[in-house]
ZANU-663894 format. One record per residue: residue number from 1; chain; x, y, z of N, C-alpha, C in turn. Coordinates in Angstrom, 1 decimal. Each point is the difference from the previous one (the first is absolute). Layout:
REM residues N
i|ch|n.X|n.Y|n.Z|ca.X|ca.Y|ca.Z|c.X|c.Y|c.Z
NUM|A|X|Y|Z|X|Y|Z|X|Y|Z;
...
This chain:
REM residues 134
i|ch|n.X|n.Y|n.Z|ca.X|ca.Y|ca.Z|c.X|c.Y|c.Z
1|A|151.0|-150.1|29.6|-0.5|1.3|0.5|0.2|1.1|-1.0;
2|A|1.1|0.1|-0.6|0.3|1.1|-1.1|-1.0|-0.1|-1.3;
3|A|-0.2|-1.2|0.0|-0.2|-0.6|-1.4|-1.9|0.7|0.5;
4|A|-0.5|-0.3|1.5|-1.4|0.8|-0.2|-0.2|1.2|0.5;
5|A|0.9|0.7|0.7|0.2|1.8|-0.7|0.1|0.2|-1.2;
6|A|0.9|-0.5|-0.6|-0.4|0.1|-2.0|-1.4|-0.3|-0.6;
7|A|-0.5|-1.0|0.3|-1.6|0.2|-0.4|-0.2|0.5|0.7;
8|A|-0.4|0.8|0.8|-0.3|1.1|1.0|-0.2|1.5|-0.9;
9|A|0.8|0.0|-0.5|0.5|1.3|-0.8|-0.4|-0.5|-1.4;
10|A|0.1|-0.6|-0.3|-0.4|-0.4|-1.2|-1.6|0.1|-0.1;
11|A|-0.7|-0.4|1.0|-1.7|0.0|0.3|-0.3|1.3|0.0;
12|A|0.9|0.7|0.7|-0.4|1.4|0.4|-0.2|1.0|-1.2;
13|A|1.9|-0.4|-0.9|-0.1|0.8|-1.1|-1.0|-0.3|-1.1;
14|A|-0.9|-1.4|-0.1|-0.8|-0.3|-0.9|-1.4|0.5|0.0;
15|A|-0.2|-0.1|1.5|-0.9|0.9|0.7|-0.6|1.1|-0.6;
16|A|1.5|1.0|0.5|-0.4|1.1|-0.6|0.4|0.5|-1.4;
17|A|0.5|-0.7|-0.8|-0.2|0.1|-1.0|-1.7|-0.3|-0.8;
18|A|-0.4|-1.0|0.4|-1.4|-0.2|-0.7|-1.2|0.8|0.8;
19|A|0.6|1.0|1.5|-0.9|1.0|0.3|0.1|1.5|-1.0;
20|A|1.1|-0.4|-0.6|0.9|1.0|-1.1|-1.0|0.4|-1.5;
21|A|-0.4|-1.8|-0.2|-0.5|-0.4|-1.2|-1.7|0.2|0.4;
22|A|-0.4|-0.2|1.2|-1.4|0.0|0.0|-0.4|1.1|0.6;
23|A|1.1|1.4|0.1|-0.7|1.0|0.9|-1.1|0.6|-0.7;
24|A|0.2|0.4|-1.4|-1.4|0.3|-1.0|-0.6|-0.6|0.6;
25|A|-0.6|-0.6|-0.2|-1.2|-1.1|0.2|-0.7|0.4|1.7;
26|A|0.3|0.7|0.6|0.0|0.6|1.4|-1.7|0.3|0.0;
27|A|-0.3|1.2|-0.8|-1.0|0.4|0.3|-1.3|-1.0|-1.0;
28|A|-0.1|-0.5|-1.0|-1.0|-0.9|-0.5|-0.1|-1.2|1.2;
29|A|1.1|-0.4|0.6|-0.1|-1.3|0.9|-0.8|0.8|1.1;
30|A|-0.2|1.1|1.0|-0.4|0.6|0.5|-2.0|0.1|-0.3;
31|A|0.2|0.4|-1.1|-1.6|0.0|-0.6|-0.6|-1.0|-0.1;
32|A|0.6|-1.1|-0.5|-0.2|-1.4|-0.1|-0.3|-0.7|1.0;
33|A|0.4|0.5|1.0|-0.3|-0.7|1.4|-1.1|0.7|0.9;
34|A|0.0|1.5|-0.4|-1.4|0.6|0.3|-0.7|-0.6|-0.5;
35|A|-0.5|-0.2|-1.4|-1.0|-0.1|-1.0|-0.5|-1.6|0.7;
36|A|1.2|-0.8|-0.1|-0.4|-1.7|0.1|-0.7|0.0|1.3;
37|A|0.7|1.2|1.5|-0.7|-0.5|1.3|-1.2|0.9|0.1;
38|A|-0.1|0.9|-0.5|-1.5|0.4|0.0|-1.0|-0.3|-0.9;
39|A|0.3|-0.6|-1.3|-0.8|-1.3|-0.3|-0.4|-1.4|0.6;
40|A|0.8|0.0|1.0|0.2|-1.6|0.8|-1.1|0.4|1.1;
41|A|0.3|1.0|0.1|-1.1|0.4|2.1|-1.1|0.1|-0.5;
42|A|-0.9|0.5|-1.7|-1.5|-0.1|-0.2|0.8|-1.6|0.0;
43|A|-0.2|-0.9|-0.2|-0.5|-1.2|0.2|0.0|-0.7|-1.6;
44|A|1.2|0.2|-0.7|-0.3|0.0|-1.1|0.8|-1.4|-0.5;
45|A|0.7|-0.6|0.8|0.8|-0.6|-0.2|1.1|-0.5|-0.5;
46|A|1.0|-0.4|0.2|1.6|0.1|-0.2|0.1|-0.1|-1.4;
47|A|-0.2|-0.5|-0.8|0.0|0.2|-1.5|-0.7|1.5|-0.3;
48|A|-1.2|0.5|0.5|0.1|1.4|-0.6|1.1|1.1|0.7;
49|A|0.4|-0.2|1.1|0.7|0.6|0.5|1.6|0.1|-0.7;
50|A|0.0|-1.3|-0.7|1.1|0.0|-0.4|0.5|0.4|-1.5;
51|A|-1.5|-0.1|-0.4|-0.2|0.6|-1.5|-0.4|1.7|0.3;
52|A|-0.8|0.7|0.7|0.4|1.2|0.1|1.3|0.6|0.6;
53|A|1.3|-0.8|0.4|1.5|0.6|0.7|0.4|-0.1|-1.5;
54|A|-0.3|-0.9|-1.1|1.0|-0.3|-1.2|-0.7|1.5|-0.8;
55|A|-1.3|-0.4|-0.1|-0.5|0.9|-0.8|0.4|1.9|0.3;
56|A|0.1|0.4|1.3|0.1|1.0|0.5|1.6|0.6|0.0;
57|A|0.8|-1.0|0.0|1.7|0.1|-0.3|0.2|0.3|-1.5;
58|A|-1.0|-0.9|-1.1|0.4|0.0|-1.3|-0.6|1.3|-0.6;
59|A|-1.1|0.3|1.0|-0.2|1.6|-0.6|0.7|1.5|0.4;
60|A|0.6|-0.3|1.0|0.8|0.9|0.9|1.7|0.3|-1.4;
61|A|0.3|-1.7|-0.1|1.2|0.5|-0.8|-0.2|0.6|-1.3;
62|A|-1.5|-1.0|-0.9|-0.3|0.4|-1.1|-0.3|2.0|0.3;
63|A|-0.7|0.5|0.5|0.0|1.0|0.1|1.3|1.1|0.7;
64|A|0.9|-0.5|0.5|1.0|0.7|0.2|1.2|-0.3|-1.3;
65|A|-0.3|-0.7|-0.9|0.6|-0.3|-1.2|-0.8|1.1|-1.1;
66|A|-1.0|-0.2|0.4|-0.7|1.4|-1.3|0.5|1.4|0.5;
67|A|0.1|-0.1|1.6|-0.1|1.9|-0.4|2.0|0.2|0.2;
68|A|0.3|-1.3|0.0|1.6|0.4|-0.3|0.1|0.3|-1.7;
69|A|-0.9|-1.2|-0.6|0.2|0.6|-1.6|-0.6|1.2|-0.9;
70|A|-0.7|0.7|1.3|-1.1|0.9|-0.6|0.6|1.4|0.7;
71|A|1.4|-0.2|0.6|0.3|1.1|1.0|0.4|0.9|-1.0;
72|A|-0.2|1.4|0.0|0.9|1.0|-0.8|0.8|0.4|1.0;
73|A|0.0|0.2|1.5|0.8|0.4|0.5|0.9|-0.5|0.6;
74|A|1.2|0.3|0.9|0.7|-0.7|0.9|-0.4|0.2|1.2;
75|A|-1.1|1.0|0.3|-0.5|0.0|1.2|-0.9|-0.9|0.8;
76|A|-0.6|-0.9|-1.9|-1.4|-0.4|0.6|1.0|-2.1|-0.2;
77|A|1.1|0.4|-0.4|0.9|-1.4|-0.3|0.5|0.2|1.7;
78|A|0.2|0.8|0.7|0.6|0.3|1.2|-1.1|-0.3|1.0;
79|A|-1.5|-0.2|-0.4|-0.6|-0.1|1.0|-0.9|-1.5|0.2;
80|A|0.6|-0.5|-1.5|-0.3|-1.4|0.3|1.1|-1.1|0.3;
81|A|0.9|0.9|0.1|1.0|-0.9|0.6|0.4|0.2|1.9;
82|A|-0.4|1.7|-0.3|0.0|-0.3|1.6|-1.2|-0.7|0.5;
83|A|-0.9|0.1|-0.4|-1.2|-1.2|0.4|0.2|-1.7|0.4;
84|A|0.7|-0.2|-1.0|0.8|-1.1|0.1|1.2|-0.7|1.2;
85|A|0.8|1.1|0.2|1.0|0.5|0.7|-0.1|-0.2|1.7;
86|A|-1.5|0.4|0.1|-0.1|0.5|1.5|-0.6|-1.1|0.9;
87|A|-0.4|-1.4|-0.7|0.1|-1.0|0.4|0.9|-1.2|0.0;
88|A|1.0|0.5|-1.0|1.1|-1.0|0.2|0.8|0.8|0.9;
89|A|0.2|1.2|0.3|0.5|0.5|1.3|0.1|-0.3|0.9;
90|A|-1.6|-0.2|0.6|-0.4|-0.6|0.7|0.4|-1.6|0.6;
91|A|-0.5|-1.0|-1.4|0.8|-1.3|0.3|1.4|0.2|-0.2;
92|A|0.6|0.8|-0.4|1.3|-0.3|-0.2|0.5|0.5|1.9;
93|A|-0.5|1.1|0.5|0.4|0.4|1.4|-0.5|-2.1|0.6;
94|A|-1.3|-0.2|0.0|-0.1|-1.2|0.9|0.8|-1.0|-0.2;
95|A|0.8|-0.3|-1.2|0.5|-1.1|-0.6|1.1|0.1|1.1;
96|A|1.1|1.7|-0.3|1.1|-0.3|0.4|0.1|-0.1|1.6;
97|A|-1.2|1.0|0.0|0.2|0.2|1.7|0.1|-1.4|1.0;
98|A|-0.7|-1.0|-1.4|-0.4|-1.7|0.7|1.6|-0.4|-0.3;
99|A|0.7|-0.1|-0.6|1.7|-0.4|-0.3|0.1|0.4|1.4;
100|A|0.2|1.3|0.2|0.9|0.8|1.2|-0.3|-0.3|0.8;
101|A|-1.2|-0.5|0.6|-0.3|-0.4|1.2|0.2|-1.3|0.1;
102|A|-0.1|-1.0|-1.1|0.8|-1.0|0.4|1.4|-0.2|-0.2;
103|A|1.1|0.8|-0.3|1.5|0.3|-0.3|0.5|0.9|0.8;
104|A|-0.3|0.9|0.7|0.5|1.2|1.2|-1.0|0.2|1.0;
105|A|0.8|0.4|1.3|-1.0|0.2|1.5|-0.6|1.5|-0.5;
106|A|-1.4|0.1|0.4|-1.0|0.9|-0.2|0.9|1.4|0.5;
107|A|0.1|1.3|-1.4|0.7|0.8|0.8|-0.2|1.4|-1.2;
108|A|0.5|1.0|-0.2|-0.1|0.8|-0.7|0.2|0.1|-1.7;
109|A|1.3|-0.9|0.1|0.3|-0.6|-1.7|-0.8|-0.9|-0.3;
110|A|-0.9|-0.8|0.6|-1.5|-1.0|-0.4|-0.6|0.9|-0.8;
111|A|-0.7|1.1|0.3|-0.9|1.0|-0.3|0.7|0.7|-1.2;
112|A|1.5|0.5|0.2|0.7|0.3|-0.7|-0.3|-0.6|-1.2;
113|A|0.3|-1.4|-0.3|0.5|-0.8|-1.1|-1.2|-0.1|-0.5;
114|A|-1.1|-0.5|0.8|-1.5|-0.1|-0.7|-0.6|1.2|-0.5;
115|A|0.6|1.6|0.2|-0.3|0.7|-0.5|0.7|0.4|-2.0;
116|A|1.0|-0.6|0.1|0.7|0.0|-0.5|-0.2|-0.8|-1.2;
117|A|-0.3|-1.4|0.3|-0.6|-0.9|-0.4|-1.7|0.1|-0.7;
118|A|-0.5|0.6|0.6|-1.3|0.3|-0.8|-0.1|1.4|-1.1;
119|A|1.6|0.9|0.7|-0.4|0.9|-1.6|1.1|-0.6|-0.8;
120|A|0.9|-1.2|0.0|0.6|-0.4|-1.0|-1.2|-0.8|-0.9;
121|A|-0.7|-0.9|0.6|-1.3|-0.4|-0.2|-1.0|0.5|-1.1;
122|A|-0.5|1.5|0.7|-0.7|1.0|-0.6|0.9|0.1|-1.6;
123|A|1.1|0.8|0.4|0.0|0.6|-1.5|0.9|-1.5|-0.7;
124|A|-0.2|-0.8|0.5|-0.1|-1.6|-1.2|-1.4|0.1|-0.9;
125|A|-0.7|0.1|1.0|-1.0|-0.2|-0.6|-0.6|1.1|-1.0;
126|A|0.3|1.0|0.6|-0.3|1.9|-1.0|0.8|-0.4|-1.2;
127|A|0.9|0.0|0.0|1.2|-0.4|-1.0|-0.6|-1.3|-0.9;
128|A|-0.5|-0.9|0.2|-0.6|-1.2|-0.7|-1.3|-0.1|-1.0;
129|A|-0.7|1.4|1.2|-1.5|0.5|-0.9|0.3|1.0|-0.7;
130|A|1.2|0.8|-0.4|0.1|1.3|-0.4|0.6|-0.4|-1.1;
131|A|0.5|-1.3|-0.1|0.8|-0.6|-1.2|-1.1|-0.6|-1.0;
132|A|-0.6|-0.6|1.0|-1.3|-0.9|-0.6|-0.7|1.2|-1.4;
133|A|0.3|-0.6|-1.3|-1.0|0.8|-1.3|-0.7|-1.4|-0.6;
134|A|-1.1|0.5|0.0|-1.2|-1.1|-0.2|0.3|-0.8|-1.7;
């Protein structure tokens, strides 16, 4: 019994550690999945769907990679990171809120921690793109 509360915690911390590692990646995954399912509904079939989600991710970072190396400012470096930012927020609030609801009875610190949880989330991810020099 101890021995699988330890993997317990161990799953959890690995968990969120590689939600840590993949929060960047938040908003291209997002586009990617637009792009592939509204290529899938014209009738285009799952190979183009799947080659327009790759194609439409690889242009989203390629071009948020150019105007990070083309920024003169730190306003316009601050607004491609909050761009970035406001979708791993997002997953990062559903990720934790999903922990808490299965680790604590539904209650004010649920909301609490999952809020808490998605802006530690957030500025992982602001902090990751603001670092990023092409």
């Amino acid at each position: 019994m101890l021995i699988g509360f330890a993997l317990i915690i161990v799953a959890v911390f690995l968990c969120c550690a590689l939600l840590f590692r993949l929060s960047i990646y938040a908003l291209p995954l997002f586009v990617a999945f637009l792009a592939g399912s509204a290529t899938y509904r014209t009738d285009s079939g799952i190979l183009a769907a799947l080659a327009a989600a790759a194609i439409s991710a690889i242009i989203l970072l390629a071009a948020a990679r150019l105007a990070l190396a083309f920024a003169k400012s730190e306003l316009t470096r601050a607004a491609v990171g909050v761009t970035f930012a406001a979708p791993a927020a997002v997953a990062g609030y559903h990720a934790v809120h999903g922990i808490a609801a299965a680790t604590m009875p539904p209650s004010a610190w649920q909301l609490a921690l999952s809020l808490l949880g998605a802006a530690i989330i957030a500025a992982a991810s602001w902090t990751q793109w603001s670092r990023a020099r092409p």
